[in-house]
N, CA and C atoms of all chains as a GROMACS GRO file, in nm:
protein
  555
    1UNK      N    1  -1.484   2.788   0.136
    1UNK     CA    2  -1.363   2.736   0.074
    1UNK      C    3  -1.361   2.773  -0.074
    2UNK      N    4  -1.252   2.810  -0.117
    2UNK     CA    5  -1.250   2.893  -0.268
    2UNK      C    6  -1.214   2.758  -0.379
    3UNK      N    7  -1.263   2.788  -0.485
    3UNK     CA    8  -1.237   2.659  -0.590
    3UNK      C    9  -1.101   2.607  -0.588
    4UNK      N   10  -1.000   2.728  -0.569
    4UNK     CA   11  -0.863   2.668  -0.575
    4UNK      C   12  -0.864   2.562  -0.458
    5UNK      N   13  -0.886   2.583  -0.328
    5UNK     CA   14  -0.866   2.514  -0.215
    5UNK      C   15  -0.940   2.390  -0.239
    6UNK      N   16  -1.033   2.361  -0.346
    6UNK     CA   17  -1.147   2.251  -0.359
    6UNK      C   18  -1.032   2.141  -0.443
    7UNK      N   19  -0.965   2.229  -0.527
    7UNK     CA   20  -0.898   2.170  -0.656
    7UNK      C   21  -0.755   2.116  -0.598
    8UNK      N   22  -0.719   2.152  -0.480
    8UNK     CA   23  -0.620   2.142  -0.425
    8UNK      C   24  -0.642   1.977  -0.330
    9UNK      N   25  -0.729   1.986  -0.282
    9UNK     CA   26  -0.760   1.905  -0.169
    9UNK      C   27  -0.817   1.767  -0.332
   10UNK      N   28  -0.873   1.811  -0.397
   10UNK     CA   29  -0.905   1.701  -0.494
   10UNK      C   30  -0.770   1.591  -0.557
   11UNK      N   31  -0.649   1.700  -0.586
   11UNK     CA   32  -0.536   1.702  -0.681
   11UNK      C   33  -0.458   1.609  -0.550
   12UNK      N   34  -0.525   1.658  -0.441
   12UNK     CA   35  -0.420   1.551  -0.325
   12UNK      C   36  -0.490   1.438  -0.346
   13UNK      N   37  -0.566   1.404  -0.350
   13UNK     CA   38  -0.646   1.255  -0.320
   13UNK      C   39  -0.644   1.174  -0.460
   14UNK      N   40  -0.651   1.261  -0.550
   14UNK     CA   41  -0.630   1.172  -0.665
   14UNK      C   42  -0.444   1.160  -0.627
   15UNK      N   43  -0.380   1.214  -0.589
   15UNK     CA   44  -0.261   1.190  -0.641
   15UNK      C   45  -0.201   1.065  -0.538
   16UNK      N   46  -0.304   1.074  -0.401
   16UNK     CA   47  -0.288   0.990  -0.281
   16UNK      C   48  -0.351   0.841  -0.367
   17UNK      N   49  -0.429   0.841  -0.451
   17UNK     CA   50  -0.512   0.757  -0.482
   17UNK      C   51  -0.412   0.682  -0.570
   18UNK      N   52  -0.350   0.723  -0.695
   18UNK     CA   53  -0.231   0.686  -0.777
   18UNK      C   54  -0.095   0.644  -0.670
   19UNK      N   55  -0.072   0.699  -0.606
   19UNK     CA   56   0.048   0.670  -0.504
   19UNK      C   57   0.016   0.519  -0.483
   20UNK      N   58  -0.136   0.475  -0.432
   20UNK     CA   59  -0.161   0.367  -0.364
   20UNK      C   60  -0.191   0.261  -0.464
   21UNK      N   61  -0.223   0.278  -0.582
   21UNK     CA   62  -0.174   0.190  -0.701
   21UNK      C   63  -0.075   0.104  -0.730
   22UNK      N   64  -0.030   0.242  -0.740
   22UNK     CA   65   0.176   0.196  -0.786
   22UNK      C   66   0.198   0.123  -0.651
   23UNK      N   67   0.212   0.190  -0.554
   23UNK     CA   68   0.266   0.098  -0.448
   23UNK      C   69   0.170  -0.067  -0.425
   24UNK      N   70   0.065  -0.083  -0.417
   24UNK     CA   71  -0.021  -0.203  -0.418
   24UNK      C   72   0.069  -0.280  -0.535
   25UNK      N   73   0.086  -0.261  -0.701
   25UNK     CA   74   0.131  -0.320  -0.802
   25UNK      C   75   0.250  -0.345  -0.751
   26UNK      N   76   0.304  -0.272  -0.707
   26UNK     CA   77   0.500  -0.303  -0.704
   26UNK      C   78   0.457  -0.375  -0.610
   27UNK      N   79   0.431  -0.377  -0.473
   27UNK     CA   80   0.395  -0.475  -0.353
   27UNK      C   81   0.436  -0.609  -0.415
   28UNK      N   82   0.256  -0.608  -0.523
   28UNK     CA   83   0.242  -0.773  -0.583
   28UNK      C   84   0.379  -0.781  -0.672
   29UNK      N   85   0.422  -0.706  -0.736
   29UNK     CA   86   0.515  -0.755  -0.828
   29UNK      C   87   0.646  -0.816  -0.725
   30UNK      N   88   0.678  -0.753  -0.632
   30UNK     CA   89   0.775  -0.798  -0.468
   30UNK      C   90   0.724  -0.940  -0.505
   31UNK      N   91   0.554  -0.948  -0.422
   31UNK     CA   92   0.572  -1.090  -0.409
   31UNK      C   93   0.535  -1.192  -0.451
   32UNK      N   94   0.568  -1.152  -0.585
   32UNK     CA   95   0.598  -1.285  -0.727
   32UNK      C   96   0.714  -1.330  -0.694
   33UNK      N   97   0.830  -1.225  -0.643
   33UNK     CA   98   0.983  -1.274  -0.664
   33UNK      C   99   0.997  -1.334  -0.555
   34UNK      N  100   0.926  -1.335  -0.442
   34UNK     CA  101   0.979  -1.380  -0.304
   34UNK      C  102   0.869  -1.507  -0.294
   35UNK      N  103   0.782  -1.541  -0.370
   35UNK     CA  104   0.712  -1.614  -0.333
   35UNK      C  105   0.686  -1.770  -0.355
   36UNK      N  106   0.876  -1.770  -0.336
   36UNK     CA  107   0.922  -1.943  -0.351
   36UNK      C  108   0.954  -1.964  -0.188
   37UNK      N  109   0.912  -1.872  -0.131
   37UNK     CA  110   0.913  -1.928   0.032
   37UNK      C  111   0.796  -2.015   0.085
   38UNK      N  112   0.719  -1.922  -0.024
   38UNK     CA  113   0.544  -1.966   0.061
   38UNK      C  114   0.505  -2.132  -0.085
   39UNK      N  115   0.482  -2.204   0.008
   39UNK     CA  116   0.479  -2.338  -0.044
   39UNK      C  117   0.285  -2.292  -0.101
   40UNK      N  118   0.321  -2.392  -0.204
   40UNK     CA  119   0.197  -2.388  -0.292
   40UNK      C  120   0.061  -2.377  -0.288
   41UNK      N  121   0.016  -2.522  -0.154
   41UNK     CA  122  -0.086  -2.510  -0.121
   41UNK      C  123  -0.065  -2.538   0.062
   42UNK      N  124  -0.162  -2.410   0.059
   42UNK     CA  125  -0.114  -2.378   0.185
   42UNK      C  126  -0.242  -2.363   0.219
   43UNK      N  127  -0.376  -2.422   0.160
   43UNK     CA  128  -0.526  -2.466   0.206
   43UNK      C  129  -0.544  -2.521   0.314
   44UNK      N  130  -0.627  -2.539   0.428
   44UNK     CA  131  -0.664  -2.619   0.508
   44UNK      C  132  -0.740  -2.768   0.439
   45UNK      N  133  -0.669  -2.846   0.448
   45UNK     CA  134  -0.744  -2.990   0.396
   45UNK      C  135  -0.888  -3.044   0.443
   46UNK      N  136  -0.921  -2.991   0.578
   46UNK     CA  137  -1.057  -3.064   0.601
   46UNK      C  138  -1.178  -2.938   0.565
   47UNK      N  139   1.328   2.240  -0.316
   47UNK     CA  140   1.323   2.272  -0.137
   47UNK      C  141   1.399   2.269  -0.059
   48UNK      N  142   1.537   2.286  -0.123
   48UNK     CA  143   1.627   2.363  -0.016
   48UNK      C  144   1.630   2.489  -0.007
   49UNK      N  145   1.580   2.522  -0.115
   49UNK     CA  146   1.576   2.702  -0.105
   49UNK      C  147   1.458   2.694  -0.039
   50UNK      N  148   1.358   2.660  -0.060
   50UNK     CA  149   1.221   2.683   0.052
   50UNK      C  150   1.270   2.713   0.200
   51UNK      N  151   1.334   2.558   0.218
   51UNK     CA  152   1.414   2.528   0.369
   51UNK      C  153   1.434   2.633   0.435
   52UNK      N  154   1.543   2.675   0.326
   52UNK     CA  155   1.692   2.824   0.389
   52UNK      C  156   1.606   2.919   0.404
   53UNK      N  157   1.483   2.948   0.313
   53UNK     CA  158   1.435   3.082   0.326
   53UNK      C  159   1.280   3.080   0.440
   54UNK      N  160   1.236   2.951   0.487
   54UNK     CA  161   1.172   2.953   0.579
   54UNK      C  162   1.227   2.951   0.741
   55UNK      N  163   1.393   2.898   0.713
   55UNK     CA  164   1.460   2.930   0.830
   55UNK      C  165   1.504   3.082   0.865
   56UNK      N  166   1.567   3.160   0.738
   56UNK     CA  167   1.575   3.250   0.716
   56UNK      C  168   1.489   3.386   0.815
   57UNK      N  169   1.336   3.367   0.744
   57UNK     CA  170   1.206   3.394   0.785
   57UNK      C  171   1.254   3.414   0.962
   58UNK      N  172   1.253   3.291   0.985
   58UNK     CA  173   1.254   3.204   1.187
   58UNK      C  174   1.358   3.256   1.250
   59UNK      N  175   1.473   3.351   1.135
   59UNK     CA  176   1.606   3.356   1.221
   59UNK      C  177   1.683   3.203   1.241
   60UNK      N  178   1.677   3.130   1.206
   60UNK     CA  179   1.726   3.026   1.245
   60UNK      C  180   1.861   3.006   1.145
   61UNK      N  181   1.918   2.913   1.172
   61UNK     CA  182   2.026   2.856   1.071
   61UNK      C  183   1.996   2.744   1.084
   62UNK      N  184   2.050   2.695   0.908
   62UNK     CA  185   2.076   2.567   0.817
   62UNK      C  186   2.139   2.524   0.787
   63UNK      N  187   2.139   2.363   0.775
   63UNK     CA  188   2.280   2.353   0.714
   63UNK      C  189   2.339   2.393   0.567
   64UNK      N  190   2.431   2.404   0.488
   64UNK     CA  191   2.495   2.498   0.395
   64UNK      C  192   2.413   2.432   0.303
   65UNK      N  193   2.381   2.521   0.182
   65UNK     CA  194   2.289   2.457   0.049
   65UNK      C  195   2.341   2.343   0.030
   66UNK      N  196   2.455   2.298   0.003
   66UNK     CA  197   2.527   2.187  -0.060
   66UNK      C  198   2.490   2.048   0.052
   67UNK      N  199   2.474   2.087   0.164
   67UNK     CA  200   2.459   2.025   0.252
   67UNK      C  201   2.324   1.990   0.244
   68UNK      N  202   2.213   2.067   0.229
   68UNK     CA  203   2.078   2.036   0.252
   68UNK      C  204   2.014   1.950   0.084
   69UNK      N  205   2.081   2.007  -0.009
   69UNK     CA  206   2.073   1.945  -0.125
   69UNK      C  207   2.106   1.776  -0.131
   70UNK      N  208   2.224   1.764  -0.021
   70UNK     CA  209   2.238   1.638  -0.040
   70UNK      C  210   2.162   1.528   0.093
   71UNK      N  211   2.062   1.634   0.201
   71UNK     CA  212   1.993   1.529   0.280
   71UNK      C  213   1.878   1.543   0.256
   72UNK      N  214   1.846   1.596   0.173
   72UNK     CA  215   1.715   1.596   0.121
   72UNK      C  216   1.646   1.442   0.050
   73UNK      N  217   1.730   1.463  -0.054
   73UNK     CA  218   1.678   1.292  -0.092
   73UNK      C  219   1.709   1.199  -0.003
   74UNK      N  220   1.791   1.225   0.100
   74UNK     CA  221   1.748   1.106   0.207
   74UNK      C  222   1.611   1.123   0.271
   75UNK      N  223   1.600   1.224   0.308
   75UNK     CA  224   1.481   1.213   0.400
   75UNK      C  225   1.388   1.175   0.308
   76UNK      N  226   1.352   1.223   0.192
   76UNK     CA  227   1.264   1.157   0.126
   76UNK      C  228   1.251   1.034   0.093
   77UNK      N  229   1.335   0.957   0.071
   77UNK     CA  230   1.337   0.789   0.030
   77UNK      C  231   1.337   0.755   0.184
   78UNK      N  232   1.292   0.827   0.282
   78UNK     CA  233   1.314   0.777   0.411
   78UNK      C  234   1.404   0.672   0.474
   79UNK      N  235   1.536   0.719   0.428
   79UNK     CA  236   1.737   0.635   0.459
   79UNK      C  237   1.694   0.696   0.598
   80UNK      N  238   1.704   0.837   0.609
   80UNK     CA  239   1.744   0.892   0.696
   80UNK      C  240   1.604   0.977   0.750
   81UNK      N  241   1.575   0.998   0.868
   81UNK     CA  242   1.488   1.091   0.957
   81UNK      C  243   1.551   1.208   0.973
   82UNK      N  244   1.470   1.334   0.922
   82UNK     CA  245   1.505   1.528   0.931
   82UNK      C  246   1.500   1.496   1.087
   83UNK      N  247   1.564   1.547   1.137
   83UNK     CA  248   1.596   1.657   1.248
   83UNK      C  249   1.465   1.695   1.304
   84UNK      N  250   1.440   1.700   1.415
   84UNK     CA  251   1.320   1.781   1.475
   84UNK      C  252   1.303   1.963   1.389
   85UNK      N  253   1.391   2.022   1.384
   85UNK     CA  254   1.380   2.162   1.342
   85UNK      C  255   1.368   2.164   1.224
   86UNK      N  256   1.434   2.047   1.142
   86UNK     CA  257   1.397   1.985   0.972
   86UNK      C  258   1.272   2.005   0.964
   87UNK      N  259   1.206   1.908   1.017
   87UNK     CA  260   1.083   1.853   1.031
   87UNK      C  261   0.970   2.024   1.062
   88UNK      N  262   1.017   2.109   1.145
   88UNK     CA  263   0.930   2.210   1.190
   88UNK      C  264   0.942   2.309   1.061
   89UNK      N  265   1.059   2.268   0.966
   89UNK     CA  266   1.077   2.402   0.904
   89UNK      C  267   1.015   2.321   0.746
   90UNK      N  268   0.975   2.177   0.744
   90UNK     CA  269   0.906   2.117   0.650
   90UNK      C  270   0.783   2.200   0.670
   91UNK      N  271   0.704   2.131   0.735
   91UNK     CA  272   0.561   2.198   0.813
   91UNK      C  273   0.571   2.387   0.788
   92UNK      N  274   0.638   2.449   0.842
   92UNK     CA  275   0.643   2.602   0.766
   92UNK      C  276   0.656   2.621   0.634
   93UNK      N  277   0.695   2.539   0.556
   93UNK     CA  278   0.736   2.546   0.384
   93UNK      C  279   0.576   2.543   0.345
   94UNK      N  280   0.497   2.397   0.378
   94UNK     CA  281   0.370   2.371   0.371
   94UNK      C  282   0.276   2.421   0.409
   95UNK      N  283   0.323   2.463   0.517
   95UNK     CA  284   0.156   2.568   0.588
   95UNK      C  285   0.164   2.682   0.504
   96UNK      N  286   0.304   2.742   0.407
   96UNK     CA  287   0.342   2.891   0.352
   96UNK      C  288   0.240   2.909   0.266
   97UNK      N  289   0.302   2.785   0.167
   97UNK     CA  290   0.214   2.716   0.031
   97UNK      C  291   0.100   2.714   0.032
   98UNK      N  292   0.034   2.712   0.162
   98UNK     CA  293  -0.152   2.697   0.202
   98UNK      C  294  -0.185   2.797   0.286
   99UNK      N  295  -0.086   2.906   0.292
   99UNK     CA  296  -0.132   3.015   0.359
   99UNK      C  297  -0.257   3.047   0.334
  100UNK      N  298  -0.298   3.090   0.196
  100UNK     CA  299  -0.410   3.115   0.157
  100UNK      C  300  -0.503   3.043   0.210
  101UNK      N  301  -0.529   2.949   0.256
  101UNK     CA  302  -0.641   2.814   0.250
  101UNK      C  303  -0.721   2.906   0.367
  102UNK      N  304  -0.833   2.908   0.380
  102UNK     CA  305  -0.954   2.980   0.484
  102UNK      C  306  -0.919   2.890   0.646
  103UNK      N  307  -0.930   2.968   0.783
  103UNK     CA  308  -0.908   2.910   0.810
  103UNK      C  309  -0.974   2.769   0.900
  104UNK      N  310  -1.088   2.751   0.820
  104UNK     CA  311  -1.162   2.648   0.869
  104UNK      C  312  -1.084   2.498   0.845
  105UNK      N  313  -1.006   2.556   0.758
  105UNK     CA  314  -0.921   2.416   0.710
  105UNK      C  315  -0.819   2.367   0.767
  106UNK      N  316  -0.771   2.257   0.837
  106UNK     CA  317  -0.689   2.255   0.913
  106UNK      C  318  -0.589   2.236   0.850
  107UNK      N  319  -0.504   2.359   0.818
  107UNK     CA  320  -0.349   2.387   0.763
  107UNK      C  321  -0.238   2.262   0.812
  108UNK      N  322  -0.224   2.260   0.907
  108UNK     CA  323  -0.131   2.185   0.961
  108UNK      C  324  -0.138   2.017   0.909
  109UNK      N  325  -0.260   2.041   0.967
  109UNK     CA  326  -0.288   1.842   0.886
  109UNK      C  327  -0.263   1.821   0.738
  110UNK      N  328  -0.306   1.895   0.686
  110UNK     CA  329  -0.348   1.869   0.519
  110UNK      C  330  -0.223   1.923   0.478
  111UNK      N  331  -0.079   2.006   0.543
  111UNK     CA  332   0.038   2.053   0.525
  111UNK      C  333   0.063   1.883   0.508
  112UNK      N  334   0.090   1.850   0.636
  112UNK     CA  335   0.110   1.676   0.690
  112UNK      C  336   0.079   1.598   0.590
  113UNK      N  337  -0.028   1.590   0.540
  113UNK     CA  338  -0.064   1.501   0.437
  113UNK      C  339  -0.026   1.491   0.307
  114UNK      N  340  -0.004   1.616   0.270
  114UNK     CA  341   0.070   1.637   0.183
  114UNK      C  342   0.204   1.611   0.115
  115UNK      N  343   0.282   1.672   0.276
  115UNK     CA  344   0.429   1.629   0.261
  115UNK      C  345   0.410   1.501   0.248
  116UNK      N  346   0.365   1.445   0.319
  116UNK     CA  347   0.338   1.254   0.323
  116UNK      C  348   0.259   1.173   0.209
  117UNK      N  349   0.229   1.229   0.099
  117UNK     CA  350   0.222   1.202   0.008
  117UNK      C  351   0.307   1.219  -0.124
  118UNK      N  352   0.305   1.361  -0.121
  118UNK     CA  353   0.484   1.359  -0.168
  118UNK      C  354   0.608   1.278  -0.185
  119UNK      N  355   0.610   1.267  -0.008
  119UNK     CA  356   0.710   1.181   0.037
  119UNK      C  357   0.680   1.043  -0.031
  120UNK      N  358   0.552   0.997  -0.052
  120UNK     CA  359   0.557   0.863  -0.090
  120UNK      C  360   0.550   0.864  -0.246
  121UNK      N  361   0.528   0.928  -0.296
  121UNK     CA  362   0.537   0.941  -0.509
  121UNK      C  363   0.691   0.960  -0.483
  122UNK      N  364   0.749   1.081  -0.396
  122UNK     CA  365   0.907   1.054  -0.458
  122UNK      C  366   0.984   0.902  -0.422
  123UNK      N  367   0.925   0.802  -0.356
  123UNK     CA  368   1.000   0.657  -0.322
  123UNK      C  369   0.941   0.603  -0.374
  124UNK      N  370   0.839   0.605  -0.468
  124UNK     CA  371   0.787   0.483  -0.608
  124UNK      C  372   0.913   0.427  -0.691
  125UNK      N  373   0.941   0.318  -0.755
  125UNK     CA  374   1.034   0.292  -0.808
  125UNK      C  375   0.977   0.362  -0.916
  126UNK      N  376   1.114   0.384  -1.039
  126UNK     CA  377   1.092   0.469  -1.185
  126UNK      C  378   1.035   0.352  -1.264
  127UNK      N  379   0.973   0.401  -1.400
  127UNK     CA  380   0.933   0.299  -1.479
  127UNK      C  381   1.066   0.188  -1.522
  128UNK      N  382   1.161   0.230  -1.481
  128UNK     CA  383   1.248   0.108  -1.537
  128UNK      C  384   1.294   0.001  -1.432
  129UNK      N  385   1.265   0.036  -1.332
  129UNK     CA  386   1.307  -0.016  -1.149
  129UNK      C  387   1.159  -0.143  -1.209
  130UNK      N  388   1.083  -0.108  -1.252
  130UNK     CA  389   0.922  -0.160  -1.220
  130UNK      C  390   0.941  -0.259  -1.355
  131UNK      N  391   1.010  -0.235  -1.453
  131UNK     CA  392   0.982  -0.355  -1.579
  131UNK      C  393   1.082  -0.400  -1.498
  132UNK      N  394   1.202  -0.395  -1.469
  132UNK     CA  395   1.280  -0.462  -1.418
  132UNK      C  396   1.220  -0.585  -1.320
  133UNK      N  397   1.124  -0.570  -1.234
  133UNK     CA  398   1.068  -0.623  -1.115
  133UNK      C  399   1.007  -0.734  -1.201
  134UNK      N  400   0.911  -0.669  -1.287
  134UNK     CA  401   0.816  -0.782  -1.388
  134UNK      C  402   0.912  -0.894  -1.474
  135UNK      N  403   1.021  -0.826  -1.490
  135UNK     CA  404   1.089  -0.940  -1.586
  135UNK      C  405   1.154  -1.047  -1.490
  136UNK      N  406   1.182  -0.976  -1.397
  136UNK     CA  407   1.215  -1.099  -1.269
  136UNK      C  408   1.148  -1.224  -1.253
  137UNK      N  409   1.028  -1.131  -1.222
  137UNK     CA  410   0.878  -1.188  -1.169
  137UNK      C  411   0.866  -1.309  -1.287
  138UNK      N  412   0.832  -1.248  -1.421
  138UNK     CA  413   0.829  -1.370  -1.523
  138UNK      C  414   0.894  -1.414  -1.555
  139UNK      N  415   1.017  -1.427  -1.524
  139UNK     CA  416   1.139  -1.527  -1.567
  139UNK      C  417   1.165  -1.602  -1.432
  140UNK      N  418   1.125  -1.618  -1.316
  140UNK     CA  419   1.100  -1.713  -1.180
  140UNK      C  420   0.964  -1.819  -1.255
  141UNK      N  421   1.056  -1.943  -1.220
  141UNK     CA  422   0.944  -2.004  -1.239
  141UNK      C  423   0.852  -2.073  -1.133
  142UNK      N  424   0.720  -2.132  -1.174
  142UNK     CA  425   0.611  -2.149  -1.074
  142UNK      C  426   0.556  -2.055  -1.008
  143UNK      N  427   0.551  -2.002  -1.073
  143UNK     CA  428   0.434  -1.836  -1.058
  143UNK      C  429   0.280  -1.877  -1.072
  144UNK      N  430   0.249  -1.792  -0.987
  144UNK     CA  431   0.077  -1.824  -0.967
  144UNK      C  432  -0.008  -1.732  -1.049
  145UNK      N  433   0.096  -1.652  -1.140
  145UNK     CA  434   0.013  -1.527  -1.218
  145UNK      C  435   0.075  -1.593  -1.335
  146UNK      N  436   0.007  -1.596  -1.446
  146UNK     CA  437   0.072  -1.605  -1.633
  146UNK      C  438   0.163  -1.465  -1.606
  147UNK      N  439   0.247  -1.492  -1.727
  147UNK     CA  440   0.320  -1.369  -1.784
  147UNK      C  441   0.252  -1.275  -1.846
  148UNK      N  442   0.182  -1.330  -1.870
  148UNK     CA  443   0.054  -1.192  -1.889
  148UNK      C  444   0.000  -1.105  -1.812
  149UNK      N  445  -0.043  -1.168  -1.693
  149UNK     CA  446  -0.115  -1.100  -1.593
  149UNK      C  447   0.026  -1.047  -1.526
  150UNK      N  448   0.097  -1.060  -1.539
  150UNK     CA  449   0.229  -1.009  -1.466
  150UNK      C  450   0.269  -0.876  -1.547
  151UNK      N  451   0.305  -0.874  -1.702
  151UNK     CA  452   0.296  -0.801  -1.723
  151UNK      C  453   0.205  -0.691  -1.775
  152UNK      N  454   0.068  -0.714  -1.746
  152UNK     CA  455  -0.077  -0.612  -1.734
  152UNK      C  456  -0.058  -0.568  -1.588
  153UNK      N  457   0.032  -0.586  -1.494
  153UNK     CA  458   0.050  -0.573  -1.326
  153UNK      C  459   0.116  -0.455  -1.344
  154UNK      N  460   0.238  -0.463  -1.413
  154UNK     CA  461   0.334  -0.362  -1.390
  154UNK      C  462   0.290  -0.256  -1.529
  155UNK      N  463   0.208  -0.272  -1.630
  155UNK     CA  464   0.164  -0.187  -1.703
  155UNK      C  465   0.085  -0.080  -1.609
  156UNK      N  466   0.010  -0.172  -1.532
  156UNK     CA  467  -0.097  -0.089  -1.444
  156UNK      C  468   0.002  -0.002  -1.342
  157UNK      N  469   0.087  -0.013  -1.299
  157UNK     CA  470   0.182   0.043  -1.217
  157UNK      C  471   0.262   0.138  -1.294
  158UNK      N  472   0.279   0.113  -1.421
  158UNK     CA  473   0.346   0.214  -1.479
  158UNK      C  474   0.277   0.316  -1.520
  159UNK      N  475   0.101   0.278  -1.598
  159UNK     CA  476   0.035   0.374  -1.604
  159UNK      C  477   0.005   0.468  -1.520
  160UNK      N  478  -0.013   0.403  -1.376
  160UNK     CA  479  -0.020   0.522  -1.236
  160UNK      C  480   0.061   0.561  -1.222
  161UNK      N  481   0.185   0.570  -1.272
  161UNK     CA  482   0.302   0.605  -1.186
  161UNK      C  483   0.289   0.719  -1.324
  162UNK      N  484   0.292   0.735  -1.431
  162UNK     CA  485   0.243   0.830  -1.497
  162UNK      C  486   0.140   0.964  -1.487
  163UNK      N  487   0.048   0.940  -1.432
  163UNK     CA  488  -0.040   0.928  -1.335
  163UNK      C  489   0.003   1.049  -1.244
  164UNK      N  490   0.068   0.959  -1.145
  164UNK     CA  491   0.135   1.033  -1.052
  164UNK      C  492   0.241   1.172  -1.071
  165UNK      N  493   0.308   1.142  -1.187
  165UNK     CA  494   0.383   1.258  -1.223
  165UNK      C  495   0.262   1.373  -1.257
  166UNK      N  496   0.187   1.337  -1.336
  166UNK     CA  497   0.112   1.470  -1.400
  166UNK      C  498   0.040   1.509  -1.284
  167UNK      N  499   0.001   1.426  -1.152
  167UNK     CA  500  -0.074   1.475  -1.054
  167UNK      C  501   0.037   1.612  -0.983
  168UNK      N  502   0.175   1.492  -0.963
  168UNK     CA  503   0.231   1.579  -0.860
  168UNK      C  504   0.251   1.774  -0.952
  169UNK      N  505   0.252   1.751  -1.108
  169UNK     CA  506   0.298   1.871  -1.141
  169UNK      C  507   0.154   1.969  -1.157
  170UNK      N  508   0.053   1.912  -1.141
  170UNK     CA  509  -0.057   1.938  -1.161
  170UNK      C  510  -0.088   2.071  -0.988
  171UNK      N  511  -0.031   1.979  -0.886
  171UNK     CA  512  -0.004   2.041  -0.761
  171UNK      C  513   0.097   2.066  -0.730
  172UNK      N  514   0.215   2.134  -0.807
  172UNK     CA  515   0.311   2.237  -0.822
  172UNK      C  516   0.244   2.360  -0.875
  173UNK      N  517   0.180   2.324  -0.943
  173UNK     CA  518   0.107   2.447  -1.031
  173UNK      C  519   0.010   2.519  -0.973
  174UNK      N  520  -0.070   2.440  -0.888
  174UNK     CA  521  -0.126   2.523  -0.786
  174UNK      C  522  -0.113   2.579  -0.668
  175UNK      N  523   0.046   2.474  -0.607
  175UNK     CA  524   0.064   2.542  -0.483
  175UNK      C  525   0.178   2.661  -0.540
  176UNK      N  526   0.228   2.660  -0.662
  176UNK     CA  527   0.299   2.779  -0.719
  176UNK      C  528   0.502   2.757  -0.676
  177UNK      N  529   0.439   2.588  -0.641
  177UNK     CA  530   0.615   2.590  -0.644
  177UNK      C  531   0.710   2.619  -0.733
  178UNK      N  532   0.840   2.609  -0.726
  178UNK     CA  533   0.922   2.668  -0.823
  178UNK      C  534   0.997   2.563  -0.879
  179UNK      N  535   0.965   2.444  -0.792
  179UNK     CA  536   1.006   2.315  -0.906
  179UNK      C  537   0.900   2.178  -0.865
  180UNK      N  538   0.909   2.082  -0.980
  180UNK     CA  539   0.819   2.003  -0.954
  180UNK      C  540   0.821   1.923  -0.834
  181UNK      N  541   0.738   1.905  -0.742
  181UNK     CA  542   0.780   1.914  -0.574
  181UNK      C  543   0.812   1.679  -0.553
  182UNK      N  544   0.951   1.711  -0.556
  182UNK     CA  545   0.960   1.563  -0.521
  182UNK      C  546   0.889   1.462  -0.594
  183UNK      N  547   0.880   1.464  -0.731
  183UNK     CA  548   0.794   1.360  -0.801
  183UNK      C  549   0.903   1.231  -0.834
  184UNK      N  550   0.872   1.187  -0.916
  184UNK     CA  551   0.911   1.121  -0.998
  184UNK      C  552   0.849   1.076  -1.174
  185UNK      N  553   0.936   1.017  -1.203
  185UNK     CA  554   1.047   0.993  -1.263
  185UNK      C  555   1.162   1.103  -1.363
   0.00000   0.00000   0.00000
């Protein structure tokens, strides 16, 4: 496999790696706004 | 990549729909509104395997074509940095939040920094696959 093909397959995974960031952050930032459905404590008591 | 499209159909003998036409279902398929066409879809996969012609062939072209587009596909449906403060100012102006406004907005900093990130990656792999525009990024 030639360096380009090394640098290629690298440039995907970092860029797969950043993709899954942003999307994880925006996710949580979603469910700050939606998360007057889910009641507060929602622990098991015993 | 509508010119990719036309000229990998081109290549196949096949026909496309008219530039004006493919220009405007393109960003659907990408924000995934709408699903390409089976022959869409075959003449995606030929654009990508073109781009990796070179690659030896121990490498499985087809998959890592796949993975690609599908990563692509997912940097071009990231919201832009202003879609994303937008979200945070929401977020901290709802009250009874389980995060401070702090940690809310260090959330979407971190999201904006990757999404930064992400642009220099995606042009980083324009440059090597030798596309002729920056392939579906954002912002």
């Amino acid at each position: 496999m030639s360096a380009r093909d090394d640098k290629i397959r690298q440039v995907v995974a970092e860029l797969d790696a950043h993709v899954a960031e942003v999307e994880a952050s925006v996710a949580a930032l979603k469910a700050l706004l939606a998360s007057d459905e889910v009641p507060e404590e929602q622990e098991d008591p015993s | 990549m509508a010119r990719e499209l036309r000229k990998a159909a081109r290549d196949s003998g096949e026909d496309v729909a008219a530039h004006h036409g493919l220009v405007r279902m393109i960003p659907q398929w990408e924000r995934g509104n709408r699903a390409p066409r089976e022959r869409y879809r075959l003449l995606y996969l030929k654009v990508f395997a073109d781009a990796l012609g070179s690659l030896p062939h121990g490498m499985d072209t087809v998959d890592f074509a796949l993975r690609l587009a599908e990563v692509r596909s997912r940097a071009a449906s990231l919201p832009g940095p202003g879609q994303i403060r937008a979200i945070e100012a929401a977020a901290r102006a709802k009250p009874g939040q389980t995060m401070t406004p702090a940690e809310i907005r260090a959330l979407a900093a971190e999201a904006i920094a990757h999404l930064h990130e992400v642009a220099g990656k995606l042009a980083e792999l324009s440059a090597l696959l030798g596309d002729d525009e920056v392939g579906g990024g954002k912002p």
